[in-house]
C-alpha positions as CSV (number, residue, x, y, z in Angstrom):
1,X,43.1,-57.0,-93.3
2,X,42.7,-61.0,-93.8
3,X,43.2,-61.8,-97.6
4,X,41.6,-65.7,-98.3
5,X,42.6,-67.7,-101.2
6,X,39.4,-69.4,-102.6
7,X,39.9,-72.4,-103.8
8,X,41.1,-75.0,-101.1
9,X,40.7,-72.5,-98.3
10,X,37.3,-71.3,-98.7
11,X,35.9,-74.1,-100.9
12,X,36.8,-77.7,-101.1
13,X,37.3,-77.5,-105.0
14,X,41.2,-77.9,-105.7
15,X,40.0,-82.0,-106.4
16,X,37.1,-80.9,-108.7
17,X,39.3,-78.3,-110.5
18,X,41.5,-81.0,-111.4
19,X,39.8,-83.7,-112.3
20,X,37.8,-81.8,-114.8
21,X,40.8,-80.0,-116.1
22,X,42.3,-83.4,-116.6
23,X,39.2,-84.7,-118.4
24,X,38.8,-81.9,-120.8
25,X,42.7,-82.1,-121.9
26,X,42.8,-85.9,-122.1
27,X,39.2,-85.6,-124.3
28,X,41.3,-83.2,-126.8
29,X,44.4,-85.7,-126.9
30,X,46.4,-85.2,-124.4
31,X,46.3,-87.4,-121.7
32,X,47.2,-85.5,-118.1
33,X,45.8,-87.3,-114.7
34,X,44.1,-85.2,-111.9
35,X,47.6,-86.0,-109.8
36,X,49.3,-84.0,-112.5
37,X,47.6,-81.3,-112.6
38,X,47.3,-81.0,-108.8
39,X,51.5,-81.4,-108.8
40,X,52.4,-79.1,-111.5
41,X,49.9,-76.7,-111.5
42,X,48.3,-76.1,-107.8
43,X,47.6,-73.4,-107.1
44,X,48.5,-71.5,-110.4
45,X,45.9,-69.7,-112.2
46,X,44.6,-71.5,-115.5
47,X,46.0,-69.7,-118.0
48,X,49.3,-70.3,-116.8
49,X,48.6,-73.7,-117.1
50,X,47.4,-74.0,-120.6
51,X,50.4,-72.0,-121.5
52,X,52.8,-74.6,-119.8
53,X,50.6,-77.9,-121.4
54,X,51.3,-76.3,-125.0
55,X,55.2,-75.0,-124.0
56,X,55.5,-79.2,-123.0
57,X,53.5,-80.5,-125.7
58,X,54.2,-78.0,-128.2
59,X,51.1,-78.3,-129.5
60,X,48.4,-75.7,-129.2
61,X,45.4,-75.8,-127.8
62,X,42.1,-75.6,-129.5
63,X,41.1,-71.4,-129.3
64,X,38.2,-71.8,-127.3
65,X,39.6,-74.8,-124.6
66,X,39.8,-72.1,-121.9
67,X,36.2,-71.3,-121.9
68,X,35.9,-74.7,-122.2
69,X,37.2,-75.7,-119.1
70,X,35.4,-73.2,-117.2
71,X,31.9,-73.8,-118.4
72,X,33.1,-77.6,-117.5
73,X,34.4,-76.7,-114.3
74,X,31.6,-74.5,-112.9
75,X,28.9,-77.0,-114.2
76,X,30.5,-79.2,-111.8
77,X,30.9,-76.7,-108.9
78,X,27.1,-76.4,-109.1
79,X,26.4,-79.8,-108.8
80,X,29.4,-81.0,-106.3
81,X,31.0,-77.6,-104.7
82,X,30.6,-77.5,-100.6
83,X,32.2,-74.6,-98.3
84,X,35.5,-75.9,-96.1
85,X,34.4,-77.4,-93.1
86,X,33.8,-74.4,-90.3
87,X,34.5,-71.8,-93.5
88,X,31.5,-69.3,-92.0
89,X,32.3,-70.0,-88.4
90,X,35.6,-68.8,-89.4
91,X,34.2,-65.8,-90.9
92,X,32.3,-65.1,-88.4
93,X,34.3,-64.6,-85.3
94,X,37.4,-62.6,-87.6
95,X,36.7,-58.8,-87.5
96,X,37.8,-56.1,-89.2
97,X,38.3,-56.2,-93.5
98,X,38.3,-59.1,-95.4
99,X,38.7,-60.1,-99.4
100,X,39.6,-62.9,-101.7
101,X,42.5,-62.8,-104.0
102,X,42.4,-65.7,-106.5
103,X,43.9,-67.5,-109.0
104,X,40.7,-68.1,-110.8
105,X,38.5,-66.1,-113.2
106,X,36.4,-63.6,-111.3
107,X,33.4,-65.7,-112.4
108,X,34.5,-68.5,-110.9
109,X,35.2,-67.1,-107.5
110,X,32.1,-65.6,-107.5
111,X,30.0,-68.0,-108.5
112,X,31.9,-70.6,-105.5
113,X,31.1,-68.2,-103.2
114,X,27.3,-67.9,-103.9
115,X,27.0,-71.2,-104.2
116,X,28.4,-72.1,-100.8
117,X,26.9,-68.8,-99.1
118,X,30.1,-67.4,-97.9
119,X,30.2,-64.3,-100.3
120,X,28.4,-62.1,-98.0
121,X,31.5,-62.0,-95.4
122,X,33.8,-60.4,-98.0
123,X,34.4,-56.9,-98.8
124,X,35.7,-57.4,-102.5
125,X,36.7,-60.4,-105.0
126,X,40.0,-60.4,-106.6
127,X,41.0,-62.4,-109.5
128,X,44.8,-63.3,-111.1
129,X,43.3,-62.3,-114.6
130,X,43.7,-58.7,-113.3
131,X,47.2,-58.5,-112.9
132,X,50.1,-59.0,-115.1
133,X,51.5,-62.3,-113.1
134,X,49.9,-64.8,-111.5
135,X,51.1,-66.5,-108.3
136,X,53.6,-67.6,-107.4
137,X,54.5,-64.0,-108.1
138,X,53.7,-61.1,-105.6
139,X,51.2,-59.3,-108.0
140,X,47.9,-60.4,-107.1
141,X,48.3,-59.7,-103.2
142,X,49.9,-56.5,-104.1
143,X,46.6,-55.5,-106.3
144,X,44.0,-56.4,-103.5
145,X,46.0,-54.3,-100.9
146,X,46.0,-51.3,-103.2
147,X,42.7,-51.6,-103.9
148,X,42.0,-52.0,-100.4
149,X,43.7,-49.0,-99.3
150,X,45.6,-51.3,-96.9
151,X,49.8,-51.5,-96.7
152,X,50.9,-55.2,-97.3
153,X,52.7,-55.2,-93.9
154,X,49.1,-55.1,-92.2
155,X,47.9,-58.0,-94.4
156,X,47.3,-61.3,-93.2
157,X,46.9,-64.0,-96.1
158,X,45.6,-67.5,-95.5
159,X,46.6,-70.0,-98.9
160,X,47.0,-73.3,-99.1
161,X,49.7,-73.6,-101.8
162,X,52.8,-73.2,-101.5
163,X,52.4,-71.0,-105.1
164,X,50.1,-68.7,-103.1
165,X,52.5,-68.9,-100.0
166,X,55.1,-67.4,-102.0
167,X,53.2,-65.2,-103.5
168,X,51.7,-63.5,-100.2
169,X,55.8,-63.8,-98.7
170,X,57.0,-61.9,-101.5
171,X,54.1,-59.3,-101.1
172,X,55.6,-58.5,-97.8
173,X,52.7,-60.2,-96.0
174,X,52.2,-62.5,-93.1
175,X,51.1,-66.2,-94.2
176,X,48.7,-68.5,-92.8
177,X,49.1,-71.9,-94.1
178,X,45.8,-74.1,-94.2
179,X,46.4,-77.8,-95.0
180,X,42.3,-79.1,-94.2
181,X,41.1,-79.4,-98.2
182,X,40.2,-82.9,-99.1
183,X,43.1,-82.5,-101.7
184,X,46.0,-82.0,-98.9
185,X,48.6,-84.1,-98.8
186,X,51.2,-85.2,-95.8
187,X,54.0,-83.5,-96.5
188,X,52.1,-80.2,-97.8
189,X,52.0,-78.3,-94.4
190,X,55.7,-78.8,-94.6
191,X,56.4,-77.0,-97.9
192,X,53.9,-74.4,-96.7
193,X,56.1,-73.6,-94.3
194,X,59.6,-73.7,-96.3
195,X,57.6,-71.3,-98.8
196,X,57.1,-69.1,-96.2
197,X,54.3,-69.4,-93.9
198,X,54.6,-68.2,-90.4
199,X,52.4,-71.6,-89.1
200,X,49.8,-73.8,-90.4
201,X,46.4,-74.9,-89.8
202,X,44.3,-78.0,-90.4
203,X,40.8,-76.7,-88.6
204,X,39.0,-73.3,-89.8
205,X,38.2,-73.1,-86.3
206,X,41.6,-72.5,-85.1
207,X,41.9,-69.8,-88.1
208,X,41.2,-66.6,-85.2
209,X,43.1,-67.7,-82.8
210,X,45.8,-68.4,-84.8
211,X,45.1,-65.0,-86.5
212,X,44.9,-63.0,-82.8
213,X,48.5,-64.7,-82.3
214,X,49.9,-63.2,-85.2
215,X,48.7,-60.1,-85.0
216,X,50.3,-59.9,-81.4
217,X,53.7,-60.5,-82.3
């Protein structure tokens, strides 16, 4: 089975995320940048975020800024949010099962993947809210091969953090880095690989080759 993180593998949305994130926090009082955000908490699903904003700032957040954010965030998905380059060719030519396992809310995964017409290649959706620990623990990964009915050793994950890398490593499954978002950075396909991925990417295109290879070692 071939487990995709969403956002930043699927959908270029990691840059989106972020910026409104940032918005919404600095409108409230505390002033984070989009870089912030994208350094500290890539990756990481939101709640863990707020809870590390008011551990640093001591200072809690207004009770409904989660929903906040969301509603924020997906009003500009539906305006701005595009598939990955190649994301349904991708799909495409890779047999066999196929879910998502994300750090976001289940609405927001869904909702990215109907608006960029890529939620018909995928068997289920799985969200981070499900499970007791978000990445970078093993949870989430763990959760979509139960539900699956598949063993994590036959798992390949694709993520493009090195939060989800760690994740999908400590879940006893094989890693595909993929470093072609609009929010990658230089050295990122290098700390990809120290988290744990077996090799990287840059081009979906290259995802079932790549896939074929590791499934033949």
């Amino acid at each position: 089975m071939i487990i995709f993180d969403c956002n930043g593998v699927l959908v270029d949305s990691e840059q989106l995320a972020a910026t409104v994130a940032a918005h919404e926090f600095t409108r409230i009082g505390i002033p984070i940048t989009s870089e912030l955000v994208m350094r500290y908490f890539f990756g990481r699903r939101p709640a863990d975020m707020f809870a590390a904003v008011e551990a640093a700032t001591r200072r809690k957040l207004p009770t409904n800024f989660a929903d906040t954010v969301a509603a924020a965030t997906l009003d500009r998905f539906r305006v701005e949010l595009r598939a990955m380059p190649h994301a349904a060719h991708a799909l495409t030519w890779l047999r066999g099962p196929k879910c998502v396992a994300s750090s976001s809310g289940r609405d927001r995964v869904r909702m990215s993947l109907e608006i960029t017409g890529l939620v018909r290649f995928f068997d289920s959706q799985f969200s981070a809210s499900d499970v007791p620990n978000g990445k970078p623990a093993p949870d989430l990964f763990l959760h979509a091969a139960a539900r699956m009915g598949v063993q994590a050793c036959d798992c390949i994950v694709i993520e493009d953090s090195p939060a989800g890398v760690t994740a999908a490593t400590a879940a006893g499954m094989a890693v595909i880095g993929f470093v072609g978002g609009s929010h990658a950075s230089a050295p990122l396909g290098e700390q990809l690989i120290q988290a744990g991925a077996r090799t990287v990417v840059a081009d979906l295109r290259h995802l079932k080759s790549t896939v074929v290879g590791l499934r033949g070692r």
